[in-house]
C-alpha positions as CSV (number, residue, x, y, z in Angstrom):
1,X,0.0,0.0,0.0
2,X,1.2,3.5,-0.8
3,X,1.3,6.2,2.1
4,X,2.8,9.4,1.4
5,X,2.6,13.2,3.3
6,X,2.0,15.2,0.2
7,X,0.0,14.8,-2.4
8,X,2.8,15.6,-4.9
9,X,3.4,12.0,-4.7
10,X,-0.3,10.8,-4.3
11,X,-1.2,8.0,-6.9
12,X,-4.3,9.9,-8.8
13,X,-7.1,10.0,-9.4
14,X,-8.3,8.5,-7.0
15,X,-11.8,8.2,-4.9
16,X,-11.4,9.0,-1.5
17,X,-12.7,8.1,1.8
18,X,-11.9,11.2,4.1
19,X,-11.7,11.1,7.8
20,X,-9.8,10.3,10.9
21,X,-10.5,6.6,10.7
22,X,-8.7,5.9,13.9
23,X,-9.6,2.6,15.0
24,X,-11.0,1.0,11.5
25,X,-14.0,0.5,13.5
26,X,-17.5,-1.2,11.7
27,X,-18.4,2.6,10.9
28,X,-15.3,3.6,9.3
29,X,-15.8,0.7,6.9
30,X,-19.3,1.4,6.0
31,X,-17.5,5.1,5.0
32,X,-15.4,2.5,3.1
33,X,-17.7,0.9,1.1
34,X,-18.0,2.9,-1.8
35,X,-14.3,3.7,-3.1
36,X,-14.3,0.3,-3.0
37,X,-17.1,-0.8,-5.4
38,X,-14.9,-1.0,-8.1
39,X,-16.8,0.3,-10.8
40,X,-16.3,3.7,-10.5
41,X,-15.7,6.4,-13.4
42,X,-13.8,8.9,-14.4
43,X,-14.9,12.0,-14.6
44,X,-13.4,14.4,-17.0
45,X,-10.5,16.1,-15.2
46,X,-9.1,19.4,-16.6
47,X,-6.1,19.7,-14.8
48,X,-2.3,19.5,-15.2
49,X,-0.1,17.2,-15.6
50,X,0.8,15.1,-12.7
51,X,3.6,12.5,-12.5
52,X,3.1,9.5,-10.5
53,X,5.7,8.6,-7.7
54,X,8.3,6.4,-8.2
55,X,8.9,7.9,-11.9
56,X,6.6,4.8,-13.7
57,X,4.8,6.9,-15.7
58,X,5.7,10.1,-16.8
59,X,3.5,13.3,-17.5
60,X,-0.6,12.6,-17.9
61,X,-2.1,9.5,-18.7
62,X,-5.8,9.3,-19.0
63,X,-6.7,6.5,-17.7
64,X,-9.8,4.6,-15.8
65,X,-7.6,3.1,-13.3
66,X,-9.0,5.0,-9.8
67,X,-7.1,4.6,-6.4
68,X,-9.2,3.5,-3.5
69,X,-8.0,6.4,-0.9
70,X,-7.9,6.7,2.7
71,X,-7.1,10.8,2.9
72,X,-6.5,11.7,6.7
73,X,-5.0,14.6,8.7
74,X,-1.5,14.2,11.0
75,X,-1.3,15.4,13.5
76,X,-5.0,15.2,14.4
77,X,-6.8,18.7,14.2
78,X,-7.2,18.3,18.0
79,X,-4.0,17.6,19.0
80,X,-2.5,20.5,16.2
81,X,-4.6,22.8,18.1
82,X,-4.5,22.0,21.6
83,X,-1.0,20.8,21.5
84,X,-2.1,17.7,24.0
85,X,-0.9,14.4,22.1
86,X,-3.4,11.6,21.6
87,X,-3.3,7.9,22.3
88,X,-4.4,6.0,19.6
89,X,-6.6,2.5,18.8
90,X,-4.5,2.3,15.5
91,X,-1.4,3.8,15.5
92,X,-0.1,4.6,12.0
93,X,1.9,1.1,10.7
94,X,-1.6,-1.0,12.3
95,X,-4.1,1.3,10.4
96,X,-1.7,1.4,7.2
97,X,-2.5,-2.8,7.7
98,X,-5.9,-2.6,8.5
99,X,-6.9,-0.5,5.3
100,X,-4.4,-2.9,2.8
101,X,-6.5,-5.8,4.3
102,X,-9.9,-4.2,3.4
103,X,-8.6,-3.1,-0.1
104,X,-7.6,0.3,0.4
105,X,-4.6,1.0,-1.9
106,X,-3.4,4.4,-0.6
107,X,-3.2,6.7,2.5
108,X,-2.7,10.0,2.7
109,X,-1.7,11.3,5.3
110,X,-2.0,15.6,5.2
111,X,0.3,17.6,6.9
112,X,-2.2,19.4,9.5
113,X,-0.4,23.0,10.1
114,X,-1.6,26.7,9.9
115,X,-1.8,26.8,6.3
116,X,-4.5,24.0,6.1
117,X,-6.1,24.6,8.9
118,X,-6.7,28.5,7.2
119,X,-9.0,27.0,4.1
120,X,-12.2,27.5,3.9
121,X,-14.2,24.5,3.0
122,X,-14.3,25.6,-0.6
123,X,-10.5,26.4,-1.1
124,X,-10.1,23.1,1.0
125,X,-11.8,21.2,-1.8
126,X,-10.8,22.7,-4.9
127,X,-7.1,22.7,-4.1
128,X,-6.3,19.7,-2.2
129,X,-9.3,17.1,-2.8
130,X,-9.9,17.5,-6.9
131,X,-6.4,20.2,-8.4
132,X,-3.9,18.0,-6.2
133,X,-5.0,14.4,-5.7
134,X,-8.2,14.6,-8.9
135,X,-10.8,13.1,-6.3
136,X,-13.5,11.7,-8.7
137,X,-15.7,10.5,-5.6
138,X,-15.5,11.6,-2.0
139,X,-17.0,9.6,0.8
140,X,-17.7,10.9,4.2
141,X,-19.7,9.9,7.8
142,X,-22.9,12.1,8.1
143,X,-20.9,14.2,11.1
144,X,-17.6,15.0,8.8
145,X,-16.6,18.9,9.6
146,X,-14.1,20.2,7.5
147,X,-12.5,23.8,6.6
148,X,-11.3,26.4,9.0
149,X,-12.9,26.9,12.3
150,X,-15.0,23.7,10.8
151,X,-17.6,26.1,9.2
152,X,-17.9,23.0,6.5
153,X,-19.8,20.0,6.8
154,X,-21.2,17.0,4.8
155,X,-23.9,18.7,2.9
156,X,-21.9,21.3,1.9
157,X,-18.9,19.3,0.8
158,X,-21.7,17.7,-1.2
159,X,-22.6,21.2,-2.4
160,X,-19.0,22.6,-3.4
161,X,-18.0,19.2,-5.1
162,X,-21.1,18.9,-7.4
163,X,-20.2,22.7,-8.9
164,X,-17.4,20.6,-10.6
165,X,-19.0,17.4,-11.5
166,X,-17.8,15.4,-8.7
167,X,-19.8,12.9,-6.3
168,X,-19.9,12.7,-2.8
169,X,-21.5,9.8,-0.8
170,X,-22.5,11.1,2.8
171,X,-22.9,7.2,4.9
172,X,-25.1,7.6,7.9
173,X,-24.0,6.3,11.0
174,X,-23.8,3.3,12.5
175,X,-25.2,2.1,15.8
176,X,-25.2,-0.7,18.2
177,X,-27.5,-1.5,21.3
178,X,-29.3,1.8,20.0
179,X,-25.4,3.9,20.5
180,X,-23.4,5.6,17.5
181,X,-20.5,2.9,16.8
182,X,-17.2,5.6,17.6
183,X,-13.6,5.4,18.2
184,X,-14.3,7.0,21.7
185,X,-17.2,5.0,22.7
186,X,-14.6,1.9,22.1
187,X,-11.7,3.5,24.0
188,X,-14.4,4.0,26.7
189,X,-15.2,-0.1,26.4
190,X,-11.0,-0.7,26.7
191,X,-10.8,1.5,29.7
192,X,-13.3,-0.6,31.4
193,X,-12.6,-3.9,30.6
194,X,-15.4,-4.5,28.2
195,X,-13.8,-6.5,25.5
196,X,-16.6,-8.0,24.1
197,X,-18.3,-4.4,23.3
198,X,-15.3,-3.1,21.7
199,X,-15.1,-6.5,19.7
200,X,-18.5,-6.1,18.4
201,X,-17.7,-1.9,17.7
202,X,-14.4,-2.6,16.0
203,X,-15.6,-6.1,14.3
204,X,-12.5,-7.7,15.2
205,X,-10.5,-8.1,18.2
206,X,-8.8,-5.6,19.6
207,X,-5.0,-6.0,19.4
208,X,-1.6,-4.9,20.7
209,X,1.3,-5.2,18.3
210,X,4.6,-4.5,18.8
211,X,8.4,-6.4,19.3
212,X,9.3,-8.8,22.4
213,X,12.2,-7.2,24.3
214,X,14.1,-7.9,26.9
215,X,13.1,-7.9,30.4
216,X,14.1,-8.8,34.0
217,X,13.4,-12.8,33.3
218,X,11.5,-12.5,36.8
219,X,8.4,-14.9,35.1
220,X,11.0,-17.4,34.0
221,X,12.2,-17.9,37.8
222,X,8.7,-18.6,39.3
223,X,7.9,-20.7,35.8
224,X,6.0,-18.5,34.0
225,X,8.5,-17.3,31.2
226,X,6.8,-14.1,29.4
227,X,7.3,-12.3,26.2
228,X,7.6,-8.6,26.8
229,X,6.3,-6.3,24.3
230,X,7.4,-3.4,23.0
231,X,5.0,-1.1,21.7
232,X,4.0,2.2,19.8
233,X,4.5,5.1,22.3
234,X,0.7,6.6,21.1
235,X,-0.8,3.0,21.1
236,X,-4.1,3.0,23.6
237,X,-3.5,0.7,26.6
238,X,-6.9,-1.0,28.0
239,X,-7.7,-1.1,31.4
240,X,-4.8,-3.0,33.5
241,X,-4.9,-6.3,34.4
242,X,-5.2,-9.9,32.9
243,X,-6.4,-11.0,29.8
244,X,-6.7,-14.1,28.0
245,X,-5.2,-13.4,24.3
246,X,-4.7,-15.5,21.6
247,X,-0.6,-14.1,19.5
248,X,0.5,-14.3,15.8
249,X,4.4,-14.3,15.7
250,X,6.9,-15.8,13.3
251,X,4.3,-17.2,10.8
252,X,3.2,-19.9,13.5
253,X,-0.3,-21.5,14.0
254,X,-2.3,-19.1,16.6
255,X,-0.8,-19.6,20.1
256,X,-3.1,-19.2,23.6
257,X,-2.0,-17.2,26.1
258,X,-2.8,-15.4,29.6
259,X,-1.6,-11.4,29.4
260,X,-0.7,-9.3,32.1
261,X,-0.8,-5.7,31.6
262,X,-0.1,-2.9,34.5
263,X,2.9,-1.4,36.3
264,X,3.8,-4.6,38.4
265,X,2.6,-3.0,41.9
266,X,4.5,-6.5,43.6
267,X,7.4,-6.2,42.2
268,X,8.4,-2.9,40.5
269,X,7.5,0.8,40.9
270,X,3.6,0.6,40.4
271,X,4.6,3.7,37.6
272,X,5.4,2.1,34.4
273,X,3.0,0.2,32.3
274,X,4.3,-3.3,31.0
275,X,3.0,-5.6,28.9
276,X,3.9,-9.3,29.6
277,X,2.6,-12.1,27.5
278,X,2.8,-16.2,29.0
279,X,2.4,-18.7,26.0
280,X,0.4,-21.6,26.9
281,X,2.1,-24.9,26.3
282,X,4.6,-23.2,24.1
283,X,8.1,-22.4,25.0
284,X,11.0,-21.1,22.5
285,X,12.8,-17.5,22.0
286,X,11.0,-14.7,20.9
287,X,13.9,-11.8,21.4
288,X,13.4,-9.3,18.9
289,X,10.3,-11.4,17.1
290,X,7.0,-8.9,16.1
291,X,4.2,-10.4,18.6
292,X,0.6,-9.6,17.5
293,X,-1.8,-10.0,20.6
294,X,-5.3,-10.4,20.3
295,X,-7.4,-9.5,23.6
296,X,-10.0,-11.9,23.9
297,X,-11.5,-11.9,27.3
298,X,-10.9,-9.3,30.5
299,X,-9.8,-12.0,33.5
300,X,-9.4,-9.3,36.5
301,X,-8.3,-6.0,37.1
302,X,-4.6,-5.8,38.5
303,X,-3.6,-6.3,41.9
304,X,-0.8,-6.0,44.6
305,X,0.0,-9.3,46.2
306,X,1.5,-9.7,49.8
307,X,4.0,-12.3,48.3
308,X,5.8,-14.0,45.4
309,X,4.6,-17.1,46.8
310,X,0.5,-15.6,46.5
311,X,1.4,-14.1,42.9
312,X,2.7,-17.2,41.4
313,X,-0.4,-18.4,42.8
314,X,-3.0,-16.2,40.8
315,X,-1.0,-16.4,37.9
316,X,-1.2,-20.0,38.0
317,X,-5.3,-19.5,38.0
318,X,-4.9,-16.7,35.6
319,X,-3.4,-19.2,33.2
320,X,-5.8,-22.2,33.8
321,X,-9.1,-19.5,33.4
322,X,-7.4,-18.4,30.2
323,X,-7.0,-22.4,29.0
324,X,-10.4,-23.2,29.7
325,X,-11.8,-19.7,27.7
326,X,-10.1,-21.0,24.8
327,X,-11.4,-25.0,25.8
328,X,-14.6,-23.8,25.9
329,X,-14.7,-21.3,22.7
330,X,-13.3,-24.1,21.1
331,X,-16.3,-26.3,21.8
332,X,-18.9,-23.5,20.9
333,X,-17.4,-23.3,17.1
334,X,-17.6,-27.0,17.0
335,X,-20.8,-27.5,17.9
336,X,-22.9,-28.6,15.7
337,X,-26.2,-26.6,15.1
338,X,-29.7,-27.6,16.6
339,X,-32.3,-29.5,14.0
């Protein structure tokens, strides 16, 4: 998947899906959907000559070939203006998977400064969406603001973009349980332990992904060896404690696992958040390997223990509740149906 920071080296045209999209959640796809039909085409375009990146193709080519597009702001319009950095559900490598899995062949990612942020909607449009990256469809959620002081919104994009012959398809929003499906309604499930609900809101589990590092071996001396993981500094942390979590590393078959995250209030500082990750039934090095962790059920919250002797303990029940999750899911699936 191409991602790129200016739209001098944006593969055009393309149709765009335009948003934050943090999180990839069942609402973002349904925005999605239709830059991703397929059968989309091109409008006539009018406007200069634009090489494609990489030096494939030079000068204009007219051609029907569109580029699905993810167009998105960085830093986020929030964080630009209140200069308070944000912790995210899909940091920017995990989205850039996300969309290449769905179909999405490009992401652009636009510089958010004082000179954007100064458009109108209008001048927003014109320049950037259809003169710089020849947008022949633009797709947006029913709440999309846009242009300074966010005087623009979904009808009007609709307005501004049809003056020049160029769709935009305005999705409504999604709901569950009667509640709009949102990035911050599933940060809100995280923080409370609710993994189901933000399984259902994202449509897939939600996962931590990162590197295995080294840490102070103190698992392997009461025999529970863990994988440490490293992750991205703006990655959203759920709500400490232990999880069971199925892990994708090193092109193996799915492994079962019980996760511990917190600050360690037993044996370290009670400050820093760590992520430590015991394989069930598995053993082997995983130094340096990329670990995908899927969170699939909340166990408890964290805890302080009055011994090593009482935390091996729990741990030991942590693990044997997280074996007989996955025991019993597996029965579920292979259940045949009632007749």
């Amino acid at each position: 998947m191409w991602v790129t920071s200016s739209t001098e080296t944006a593969l055009t045209p393309t149709a765009i899906a335009l948003g934050n999209f943090d999180g990839i959640h069942l609402g973002h796809q349904q925005v999605l959907g239709p830059i991703l039909q397929g059968n989309l085409a091109l409008a006539p375009m009018g406007t200069h000559p634009h090489p494609l990146p990489g030096g494939e193709l030079e000068g204009w080519i007219e051609s029907s070939r569109i580029y699905p597009t993810v167009v998105t702001f960085n830093p986020h319009p929030r964080e630009f203006f209140t200069g308070q950095s944000r912790k995210l559900l899909t940091p920017l490598e995990e989205k850039a998977k996300a969309l290449k899995h769905l179909g999405i062949e490009q992401l652009v990612l636009l510089p958010f400064n004082r000179k954007l942020a100064s458009l109108g909607p209008e001048a927003f449009v014109k320049e950037i969406l259809l003169d710089r990256l020849q947008a022949q469809l633009i797709c947006v959620g029913a709440d999309f603001r846009f242009g300074k002081d966010r005087a623009g919104n979904a009808e009007a994009l609709k307005a501004i973009a049809a003056t020049y012959n160029r769709e935009v398809a305005i999705v409504s929003l999604e709901e569950l349980a009667a509640q709009r499906i949102s990035s911050s309604r599933i940060r809100q499930a995280l923080h409370d332990g609710e993994i189901e609900l933000a399984r259902e809101l994202l449509g897939r589990p939600y996962i931590l992904s990162g590197t295995v590092m080294h840490g102070q071996q103190l698992g392997r001396t009461i025999g529970f060896p863990t994988a440490n993981l490293d992750l991205p500094a703006d990655k959203f942390l759920p709500r400490y404690g232990v999880y069971a979590v199925s892990v994708e590393t090193m092109g193996l078959p799915r492994l079962q696992g019980a996760m511990n995250l917190g600050c360690r209030p037993t044996v370290d500082d009670g400050k820093t958040p760590i992520i430590e990750v015991h394989l069930l039934d598995w053993s082997g090095n995983l130094y340096d390997c990329p670990l995908t962790v899927y969170l699939e059920k909340f166990i408890r919250p964290e805890q302080k223990f009055a011994s090593l002797d009482a935390l091996k303990e729990q741990i030991a029940i942590d693990c044997e509740i997280a074996r007989k999750f996955f025991e019993d899911k597996k029965i579920d699936k292979n259940r045949k149906p009632l007749t």
